[in-house]
BAFI-3210 file (N, C-alpha, C; in Angstrom, 3 decimals, decimal comma, padded with zeros to 6 digits):
// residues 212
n [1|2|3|4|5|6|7|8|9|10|11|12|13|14|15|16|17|18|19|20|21|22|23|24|25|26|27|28|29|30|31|32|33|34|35|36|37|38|39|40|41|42|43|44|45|46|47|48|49|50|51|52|53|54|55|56|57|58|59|60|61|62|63|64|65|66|67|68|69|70|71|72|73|74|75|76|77|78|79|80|81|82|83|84|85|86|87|88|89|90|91|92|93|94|95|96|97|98|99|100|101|102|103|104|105|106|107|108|109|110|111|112|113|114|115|116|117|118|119|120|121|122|123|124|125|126|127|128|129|130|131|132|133|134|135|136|137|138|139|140|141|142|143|144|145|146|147|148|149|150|151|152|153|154|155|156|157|158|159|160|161|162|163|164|165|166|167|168|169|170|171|172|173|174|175|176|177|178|179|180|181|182|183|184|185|186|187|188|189|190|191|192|193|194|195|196|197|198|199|200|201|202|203|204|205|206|207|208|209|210|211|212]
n.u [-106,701|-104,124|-101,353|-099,836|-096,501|-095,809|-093,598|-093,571|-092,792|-091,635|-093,155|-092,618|-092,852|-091,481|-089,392|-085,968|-085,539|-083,877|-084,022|-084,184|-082,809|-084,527|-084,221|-083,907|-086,379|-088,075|-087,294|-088,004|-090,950|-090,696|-090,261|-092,154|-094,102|-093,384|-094,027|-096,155|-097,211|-096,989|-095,519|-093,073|-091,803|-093,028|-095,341|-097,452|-096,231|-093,924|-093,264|-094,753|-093,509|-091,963|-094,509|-095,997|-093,288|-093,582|-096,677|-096,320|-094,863|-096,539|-098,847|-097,626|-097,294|-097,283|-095,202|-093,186|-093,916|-094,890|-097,162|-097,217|-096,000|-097,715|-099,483|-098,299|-099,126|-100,934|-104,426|-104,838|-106,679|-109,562|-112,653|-113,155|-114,465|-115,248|-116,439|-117,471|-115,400|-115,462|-114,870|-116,265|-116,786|-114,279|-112,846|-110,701|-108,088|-106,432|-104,085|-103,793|-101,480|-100,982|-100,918|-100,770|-102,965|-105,405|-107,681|-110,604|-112,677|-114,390|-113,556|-114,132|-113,716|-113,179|-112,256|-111,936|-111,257|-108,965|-106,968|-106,475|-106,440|-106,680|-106,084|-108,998|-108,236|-105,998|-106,869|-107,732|-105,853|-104,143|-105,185|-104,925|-102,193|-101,502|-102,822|-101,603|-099,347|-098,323|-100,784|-103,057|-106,194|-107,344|-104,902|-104,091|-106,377|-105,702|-103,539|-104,124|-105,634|-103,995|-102,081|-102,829|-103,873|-101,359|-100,576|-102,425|-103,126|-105,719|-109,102|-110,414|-109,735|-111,602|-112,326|-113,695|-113,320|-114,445|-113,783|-114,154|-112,269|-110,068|-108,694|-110,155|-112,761|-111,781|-110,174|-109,575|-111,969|-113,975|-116,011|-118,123|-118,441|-118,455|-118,746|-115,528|-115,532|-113,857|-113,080|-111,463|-110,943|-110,369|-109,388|-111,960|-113,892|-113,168|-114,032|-116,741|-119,823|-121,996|-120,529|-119,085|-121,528|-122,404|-120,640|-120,881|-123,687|-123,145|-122,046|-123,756|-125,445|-128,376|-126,243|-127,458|-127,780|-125,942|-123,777|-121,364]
n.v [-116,008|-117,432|-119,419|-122,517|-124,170|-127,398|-129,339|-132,325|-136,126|-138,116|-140,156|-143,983|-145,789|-144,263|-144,139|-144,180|-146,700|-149,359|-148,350|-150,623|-150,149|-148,975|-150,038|-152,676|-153,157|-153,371|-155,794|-157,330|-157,527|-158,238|-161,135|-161,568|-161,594|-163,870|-166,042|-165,861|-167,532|-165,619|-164,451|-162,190|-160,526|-160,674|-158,306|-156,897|-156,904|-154,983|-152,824|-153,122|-154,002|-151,007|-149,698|-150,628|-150,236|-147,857|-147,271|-148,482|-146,686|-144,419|-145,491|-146,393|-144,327|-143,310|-144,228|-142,387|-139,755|-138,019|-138,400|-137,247|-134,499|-133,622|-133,419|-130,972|-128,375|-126,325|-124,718|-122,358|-120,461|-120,791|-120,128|-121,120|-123,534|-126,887|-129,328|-132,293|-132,916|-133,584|-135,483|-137,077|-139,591|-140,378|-140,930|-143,509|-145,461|-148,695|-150,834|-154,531|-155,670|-158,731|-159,880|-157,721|-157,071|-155,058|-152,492|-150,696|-148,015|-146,253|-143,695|-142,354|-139,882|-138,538|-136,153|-134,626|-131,809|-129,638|-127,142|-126,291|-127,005|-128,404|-128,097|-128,608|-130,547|-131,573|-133,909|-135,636|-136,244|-137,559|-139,631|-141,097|-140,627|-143,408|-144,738|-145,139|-147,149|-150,228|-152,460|-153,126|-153,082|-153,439|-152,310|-150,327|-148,268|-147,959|-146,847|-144,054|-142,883|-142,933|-141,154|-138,886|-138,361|-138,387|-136,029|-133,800|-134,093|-134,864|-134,867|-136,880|-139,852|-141,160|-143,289|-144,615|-147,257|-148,606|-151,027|-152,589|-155,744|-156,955|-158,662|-160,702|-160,716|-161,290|-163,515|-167,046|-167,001|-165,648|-163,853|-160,977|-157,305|-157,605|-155,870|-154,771|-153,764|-151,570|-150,224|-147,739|-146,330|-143,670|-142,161|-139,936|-140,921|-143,338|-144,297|-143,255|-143,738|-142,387|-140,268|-142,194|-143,060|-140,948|-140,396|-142,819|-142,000|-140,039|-140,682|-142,500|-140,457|-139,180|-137,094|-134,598|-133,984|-132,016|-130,281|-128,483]
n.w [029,131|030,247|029,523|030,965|031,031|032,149|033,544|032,664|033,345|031,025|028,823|029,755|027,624|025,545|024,407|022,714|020,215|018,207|015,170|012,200|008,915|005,809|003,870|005,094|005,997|003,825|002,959|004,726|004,474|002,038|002,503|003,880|001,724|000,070|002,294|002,451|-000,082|-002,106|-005,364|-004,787|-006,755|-008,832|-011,518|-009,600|-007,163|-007,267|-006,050|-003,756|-001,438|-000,519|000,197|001,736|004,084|004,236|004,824|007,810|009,060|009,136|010,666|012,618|014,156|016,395|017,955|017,619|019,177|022,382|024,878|027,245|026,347|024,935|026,886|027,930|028,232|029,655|031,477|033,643|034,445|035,095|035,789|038,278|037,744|037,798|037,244|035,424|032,674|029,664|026,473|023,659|021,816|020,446|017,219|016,684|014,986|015,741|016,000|017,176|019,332|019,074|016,625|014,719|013,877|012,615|015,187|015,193|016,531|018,932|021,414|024,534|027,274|029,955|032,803|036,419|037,087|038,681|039,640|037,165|033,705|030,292|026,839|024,684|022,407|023,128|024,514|022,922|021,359|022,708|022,510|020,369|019,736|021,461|020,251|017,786|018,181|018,490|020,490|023,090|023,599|026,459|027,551|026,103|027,205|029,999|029,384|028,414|030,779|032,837|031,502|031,506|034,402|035,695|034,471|035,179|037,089|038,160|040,048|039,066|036,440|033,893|031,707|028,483|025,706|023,331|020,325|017,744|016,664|014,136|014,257|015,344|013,919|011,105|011,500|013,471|015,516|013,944|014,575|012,875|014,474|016,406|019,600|021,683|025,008|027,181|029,918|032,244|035,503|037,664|041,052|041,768|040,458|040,272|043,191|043,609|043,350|041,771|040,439|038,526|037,306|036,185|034,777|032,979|031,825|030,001|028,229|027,138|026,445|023,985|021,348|021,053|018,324|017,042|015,178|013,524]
ca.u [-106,258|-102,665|-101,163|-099,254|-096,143|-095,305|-092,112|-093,792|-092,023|-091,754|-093,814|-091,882|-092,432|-091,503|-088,087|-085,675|-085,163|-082,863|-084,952|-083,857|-083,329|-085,787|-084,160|-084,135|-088,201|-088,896|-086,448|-088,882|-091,794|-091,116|-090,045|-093,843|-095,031|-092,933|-094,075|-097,891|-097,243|-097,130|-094,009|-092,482|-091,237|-094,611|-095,314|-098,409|-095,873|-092,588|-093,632|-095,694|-092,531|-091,716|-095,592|-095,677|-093,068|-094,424|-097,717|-096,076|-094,274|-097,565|-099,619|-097,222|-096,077|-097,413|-094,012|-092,444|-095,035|-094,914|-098,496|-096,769|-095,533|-099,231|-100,729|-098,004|-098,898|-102,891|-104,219|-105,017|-107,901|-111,200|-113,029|-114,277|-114,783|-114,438|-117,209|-116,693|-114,712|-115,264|-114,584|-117,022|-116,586|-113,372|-112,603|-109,155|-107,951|-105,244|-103,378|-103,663|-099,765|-100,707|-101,385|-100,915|-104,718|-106,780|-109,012|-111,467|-113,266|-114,230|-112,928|-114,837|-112,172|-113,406|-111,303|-112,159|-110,134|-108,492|-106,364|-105,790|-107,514|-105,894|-106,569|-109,534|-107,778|-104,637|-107,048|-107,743|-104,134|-103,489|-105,763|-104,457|-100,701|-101,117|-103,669|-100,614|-098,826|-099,047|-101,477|-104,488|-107,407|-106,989|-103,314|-104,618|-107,194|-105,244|-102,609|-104,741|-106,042|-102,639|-100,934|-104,025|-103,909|-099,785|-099,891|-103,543|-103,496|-107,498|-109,858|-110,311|-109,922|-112,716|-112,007|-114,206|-112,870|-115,070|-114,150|-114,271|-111,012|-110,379|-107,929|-111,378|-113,377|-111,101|-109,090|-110,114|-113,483|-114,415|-117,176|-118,211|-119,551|-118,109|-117,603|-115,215|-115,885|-112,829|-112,714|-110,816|-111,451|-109,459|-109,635|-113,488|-114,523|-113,525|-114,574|-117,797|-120,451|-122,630|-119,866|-118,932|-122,681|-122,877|-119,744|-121,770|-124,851|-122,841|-121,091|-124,576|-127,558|-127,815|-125,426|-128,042|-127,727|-125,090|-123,545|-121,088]
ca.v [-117,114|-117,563|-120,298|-122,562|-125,531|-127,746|-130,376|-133,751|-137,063|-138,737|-141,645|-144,833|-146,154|-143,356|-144,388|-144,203|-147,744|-149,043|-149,103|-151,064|-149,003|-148,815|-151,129|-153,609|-153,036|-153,792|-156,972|-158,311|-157,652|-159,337|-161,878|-162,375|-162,280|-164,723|-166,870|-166,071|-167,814|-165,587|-164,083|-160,715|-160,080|-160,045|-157,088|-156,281|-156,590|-155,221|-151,808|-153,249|-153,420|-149,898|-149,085|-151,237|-150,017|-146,447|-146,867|-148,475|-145,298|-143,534|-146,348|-146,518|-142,792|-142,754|-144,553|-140,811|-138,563|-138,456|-137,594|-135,726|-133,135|-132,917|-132,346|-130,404|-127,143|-126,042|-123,304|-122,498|-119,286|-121,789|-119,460|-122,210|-124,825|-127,742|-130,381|-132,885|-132,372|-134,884|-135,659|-138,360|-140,296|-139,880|-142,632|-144,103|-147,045|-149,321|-152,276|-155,801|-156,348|-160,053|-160,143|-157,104|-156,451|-153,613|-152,607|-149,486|-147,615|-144,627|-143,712|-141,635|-139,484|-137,342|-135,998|-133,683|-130,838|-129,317|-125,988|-126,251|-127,890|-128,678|-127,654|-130,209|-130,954|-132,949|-134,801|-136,298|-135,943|-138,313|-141,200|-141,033|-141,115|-144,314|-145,664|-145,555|-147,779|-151,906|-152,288|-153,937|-152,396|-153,155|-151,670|-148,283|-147,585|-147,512|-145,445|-142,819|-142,333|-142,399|-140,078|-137,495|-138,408|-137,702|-134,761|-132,688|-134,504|-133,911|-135,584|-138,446|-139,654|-141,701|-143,821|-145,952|-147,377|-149,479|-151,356|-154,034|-155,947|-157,966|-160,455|-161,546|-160,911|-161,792|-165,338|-167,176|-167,390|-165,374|-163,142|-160,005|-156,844|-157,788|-155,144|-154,936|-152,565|-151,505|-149,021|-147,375|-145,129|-143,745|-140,897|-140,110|-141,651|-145,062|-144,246|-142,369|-144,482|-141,483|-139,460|-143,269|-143,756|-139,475|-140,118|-143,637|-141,443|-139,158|-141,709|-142,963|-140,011|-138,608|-135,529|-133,468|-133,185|-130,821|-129,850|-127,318]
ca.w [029,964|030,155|029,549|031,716|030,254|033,259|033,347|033,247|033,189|029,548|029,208|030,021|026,378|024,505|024,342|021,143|019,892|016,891|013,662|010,484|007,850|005,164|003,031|005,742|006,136|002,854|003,152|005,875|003,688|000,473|002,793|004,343|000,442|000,026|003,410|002,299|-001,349|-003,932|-005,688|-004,080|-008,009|-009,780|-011,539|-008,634|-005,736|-006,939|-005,489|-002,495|000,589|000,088|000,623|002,969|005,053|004,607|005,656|008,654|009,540|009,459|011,312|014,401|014,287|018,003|018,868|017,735|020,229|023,511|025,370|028,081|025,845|024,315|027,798|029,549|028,323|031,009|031,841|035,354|034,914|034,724|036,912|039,552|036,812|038,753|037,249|034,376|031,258|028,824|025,278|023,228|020,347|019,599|016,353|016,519|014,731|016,297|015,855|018,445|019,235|018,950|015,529|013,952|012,703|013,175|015,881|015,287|017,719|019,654|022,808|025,673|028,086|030,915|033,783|036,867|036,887|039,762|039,462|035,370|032,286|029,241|025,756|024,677|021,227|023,575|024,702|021,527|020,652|023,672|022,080|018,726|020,473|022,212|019,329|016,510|018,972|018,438|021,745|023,486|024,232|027,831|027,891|025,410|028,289|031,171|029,223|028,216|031,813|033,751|031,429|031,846|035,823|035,718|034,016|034,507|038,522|038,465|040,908|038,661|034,952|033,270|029,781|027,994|024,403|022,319|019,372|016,672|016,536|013,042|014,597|015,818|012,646|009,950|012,005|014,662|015,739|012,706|014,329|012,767|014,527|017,852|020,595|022,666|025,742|028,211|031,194|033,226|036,513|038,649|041,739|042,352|039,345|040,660|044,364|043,502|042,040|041,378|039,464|037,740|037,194|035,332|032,856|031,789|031,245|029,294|027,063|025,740|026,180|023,069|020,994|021,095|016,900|017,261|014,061|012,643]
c.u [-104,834|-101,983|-100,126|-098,066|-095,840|-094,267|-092,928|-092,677|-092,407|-092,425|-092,731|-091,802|-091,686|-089,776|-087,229|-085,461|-084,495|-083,610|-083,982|-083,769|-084,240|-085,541|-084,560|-085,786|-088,154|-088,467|-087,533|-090,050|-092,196|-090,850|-091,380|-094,245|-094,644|-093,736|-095,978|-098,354|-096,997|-095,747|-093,724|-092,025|-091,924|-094,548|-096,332|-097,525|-094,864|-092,598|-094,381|-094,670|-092,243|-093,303|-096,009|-095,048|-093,340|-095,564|-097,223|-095,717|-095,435|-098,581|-099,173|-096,354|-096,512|-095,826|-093,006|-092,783|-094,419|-096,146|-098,085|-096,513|-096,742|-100,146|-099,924|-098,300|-101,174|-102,836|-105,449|-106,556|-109,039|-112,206|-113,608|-114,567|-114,312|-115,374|-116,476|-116,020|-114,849|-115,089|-115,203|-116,666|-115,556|-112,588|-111,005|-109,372|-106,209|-105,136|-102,987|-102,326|-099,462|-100,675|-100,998|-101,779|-105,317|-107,561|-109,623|-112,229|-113,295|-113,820|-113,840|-113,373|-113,045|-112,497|-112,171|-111,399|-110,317|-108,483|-106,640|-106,757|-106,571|-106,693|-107,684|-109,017|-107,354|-105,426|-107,555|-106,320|-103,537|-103,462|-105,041|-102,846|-100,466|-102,391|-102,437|-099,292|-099,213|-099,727|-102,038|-105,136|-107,274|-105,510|-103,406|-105,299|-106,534|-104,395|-103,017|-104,805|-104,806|-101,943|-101,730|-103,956|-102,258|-100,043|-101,066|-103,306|-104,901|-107,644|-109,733|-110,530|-110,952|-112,194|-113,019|-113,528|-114,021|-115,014|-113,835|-112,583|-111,223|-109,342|-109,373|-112,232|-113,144|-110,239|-109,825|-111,495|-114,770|-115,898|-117,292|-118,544|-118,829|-117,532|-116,854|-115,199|-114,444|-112,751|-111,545|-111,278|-110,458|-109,727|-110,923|-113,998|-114,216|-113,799|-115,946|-118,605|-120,915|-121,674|-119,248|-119,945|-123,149|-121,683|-120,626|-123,243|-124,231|-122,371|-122,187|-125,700|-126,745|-127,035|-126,625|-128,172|-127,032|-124,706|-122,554|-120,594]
c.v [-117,476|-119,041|-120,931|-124,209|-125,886|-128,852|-131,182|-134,757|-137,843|-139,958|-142,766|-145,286|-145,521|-143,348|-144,613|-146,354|-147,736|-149,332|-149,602|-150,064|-149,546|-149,934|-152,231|-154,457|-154,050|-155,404|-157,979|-158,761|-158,501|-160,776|-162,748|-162,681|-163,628|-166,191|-167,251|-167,006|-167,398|-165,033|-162,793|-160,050|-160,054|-158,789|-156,319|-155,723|-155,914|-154,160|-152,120|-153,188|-151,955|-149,425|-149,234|-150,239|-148,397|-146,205|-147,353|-147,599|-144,332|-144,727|-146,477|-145,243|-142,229|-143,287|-142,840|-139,849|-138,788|-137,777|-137,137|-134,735|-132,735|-132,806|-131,640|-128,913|-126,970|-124,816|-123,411|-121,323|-120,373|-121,077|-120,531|-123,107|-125,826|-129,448|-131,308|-132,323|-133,327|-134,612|-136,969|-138,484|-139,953|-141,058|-142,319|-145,166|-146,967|-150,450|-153,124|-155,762|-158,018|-160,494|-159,294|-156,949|-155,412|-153,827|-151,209|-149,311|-146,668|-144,696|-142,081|-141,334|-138,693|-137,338|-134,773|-132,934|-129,955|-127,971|-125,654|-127,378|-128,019|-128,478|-128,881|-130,968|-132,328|-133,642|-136,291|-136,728|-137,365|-139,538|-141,570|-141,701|-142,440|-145,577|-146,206|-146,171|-149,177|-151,908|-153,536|-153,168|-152,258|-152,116|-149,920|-147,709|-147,405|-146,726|-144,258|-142,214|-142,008|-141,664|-139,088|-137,678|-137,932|-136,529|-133,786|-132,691|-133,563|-134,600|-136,782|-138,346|-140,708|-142,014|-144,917|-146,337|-148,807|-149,645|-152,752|-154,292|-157,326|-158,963|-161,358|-162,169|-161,493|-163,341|-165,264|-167,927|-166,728|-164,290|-162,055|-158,978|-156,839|-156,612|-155,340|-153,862|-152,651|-150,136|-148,741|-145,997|-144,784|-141,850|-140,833|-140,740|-143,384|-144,933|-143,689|-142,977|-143,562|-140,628|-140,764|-143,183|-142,293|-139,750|-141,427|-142,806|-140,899|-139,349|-142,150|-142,056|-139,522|-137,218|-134,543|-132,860|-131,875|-131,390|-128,521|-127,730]
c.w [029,585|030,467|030,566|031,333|031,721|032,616|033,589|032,673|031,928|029,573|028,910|028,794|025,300|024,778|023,348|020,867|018,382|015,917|013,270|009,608|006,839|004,084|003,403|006,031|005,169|002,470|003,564|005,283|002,340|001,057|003,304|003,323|000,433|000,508|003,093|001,059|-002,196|-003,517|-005,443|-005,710|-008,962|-009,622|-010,342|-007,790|-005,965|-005,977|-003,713|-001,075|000,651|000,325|001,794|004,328|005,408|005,352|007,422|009,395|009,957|010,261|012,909|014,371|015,569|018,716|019,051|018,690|021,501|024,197|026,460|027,499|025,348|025,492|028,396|029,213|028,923|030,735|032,997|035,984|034,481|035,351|037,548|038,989|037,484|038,494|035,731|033,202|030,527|027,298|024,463|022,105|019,361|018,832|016,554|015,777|014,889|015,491|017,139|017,918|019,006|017,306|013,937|013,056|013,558|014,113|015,659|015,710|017,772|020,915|023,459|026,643|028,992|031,980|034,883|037,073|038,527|039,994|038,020|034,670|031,138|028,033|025,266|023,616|022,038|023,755|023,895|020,760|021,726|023,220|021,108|019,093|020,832|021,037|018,181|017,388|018,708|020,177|021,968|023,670|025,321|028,317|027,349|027,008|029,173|030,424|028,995|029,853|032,382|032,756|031,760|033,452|036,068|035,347|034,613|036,448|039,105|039,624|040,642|037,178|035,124|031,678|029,541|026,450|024,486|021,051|018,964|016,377|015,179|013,244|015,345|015,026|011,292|010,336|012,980|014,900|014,404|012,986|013,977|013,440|015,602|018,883|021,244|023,655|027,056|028,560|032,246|034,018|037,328|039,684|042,087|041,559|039,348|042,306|044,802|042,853|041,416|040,193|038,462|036,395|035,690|034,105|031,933|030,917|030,057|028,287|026,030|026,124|024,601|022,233|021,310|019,427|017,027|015,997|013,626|011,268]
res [x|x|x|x|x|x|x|x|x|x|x|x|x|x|x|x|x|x|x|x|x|x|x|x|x|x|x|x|x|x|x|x|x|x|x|x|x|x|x|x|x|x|x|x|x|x|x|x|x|x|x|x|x|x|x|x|x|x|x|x|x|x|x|x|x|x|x|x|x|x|x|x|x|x|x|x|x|x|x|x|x|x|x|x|x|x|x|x|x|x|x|x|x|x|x|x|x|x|x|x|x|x|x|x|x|x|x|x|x|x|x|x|x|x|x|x|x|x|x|x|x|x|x|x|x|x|x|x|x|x|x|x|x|x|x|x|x|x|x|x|x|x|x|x|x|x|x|x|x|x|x|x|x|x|x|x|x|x|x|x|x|x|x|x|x|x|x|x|x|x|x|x|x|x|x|x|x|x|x|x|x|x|x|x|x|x|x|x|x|x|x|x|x|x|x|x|x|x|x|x|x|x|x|x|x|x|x|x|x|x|x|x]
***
């Protein structure tokens, strides 16, 4: 099966912006110790802004990606394959842009495929992309689907994401445990209850104890 790269359009976020340099990071950081109480110059913290702004680098290293370039390369021999494609339980953990706290979850993806299919990795590669991004839940889901509807242009995408957000659990209202559930449909999969009604089946029957 031969592969096929197409020209898609860059996603609108994926745009360079001006970091700080690294000194500057860690500036900001001893500046929250600071703001939280304790002393940025205790022996615990003196080390803690450059860790800090490291793990940041690896926490939002979806701003670097772009999920067009991780779906534009298909391939077009499917022989007649033309029914769902899906991908289950795929864990991410994000960050709420309101808050900057964690949300962890899995995310559900299916698409109907047209001409071409895409490697199933990207489509995991897509979540991950737009998960190491400050977000919402509501705002992740629709991006997943419209970059897979831009670039794959199936029938229809299908997203569910479900998870636990700790600006909920940890401040606030303080509850533990709490799902949060957000969809998106689009193409037959929001005009089709029946093909709606087969990706929900498919989201909760069970694996089948599959295993390698």
């Amino acid at each position: 099966m031969d592969a096929v790269i197409k020209k898609i359009p860059r996603d609108p976020a994926h745009r360079a912006v001006q970091r700080p340099s690294q000194e500057e990071a860690e500036a900001a950081v001893r500046t929250l110790l600071a703001w939280a109480g304790d002393d940025p110059n205790r022996e615990g913290l003196l080390d803690t802004p450059k860790r800090v702004a490291k793990a940041f680098r690896e926490y939002f290293s979806g701003y670097e990606d772009d999920p067009a370039e991780a779906l534009a390369r298909t391939f077009e021999d499917v022989g007649g394959y033309d029914d769902i494609v899906m991908l289950r339980d795929i864990e991410f953990n994000s960050h709420c842009e309101h808050h900057i706290a964690p949300f962890v979850g899995r995310a559900h993806v299916a698409y109907l495929p047209t001409r071409s299919v895409v490697g199933i990795s990207k489509l995991a590669r897509v979540v991950e992309i737009y998960a190491r991004r400050l977000q919402t839940q509501e705002t992740m889901t629709a991006q997943i689907a419209n970059a897979i509807m831009d670039a794959l242009e199936p029938r229809g995408v299908a997203v569910l994401l479900e998870a636990v957000h700790t600006c909920m659990s940890m401040r606030g209202v303080g509850k533990r445990n709490v799902a949060t559930i957000t969809t998106q449909f689009t193409g037959e999969f929001k005009t089709n209850p029946v093909m709606q009604a087969r990706f929900m089946e498919l989201v909760r029957s069970p694996s089948g104890g599959f295993s390698l």
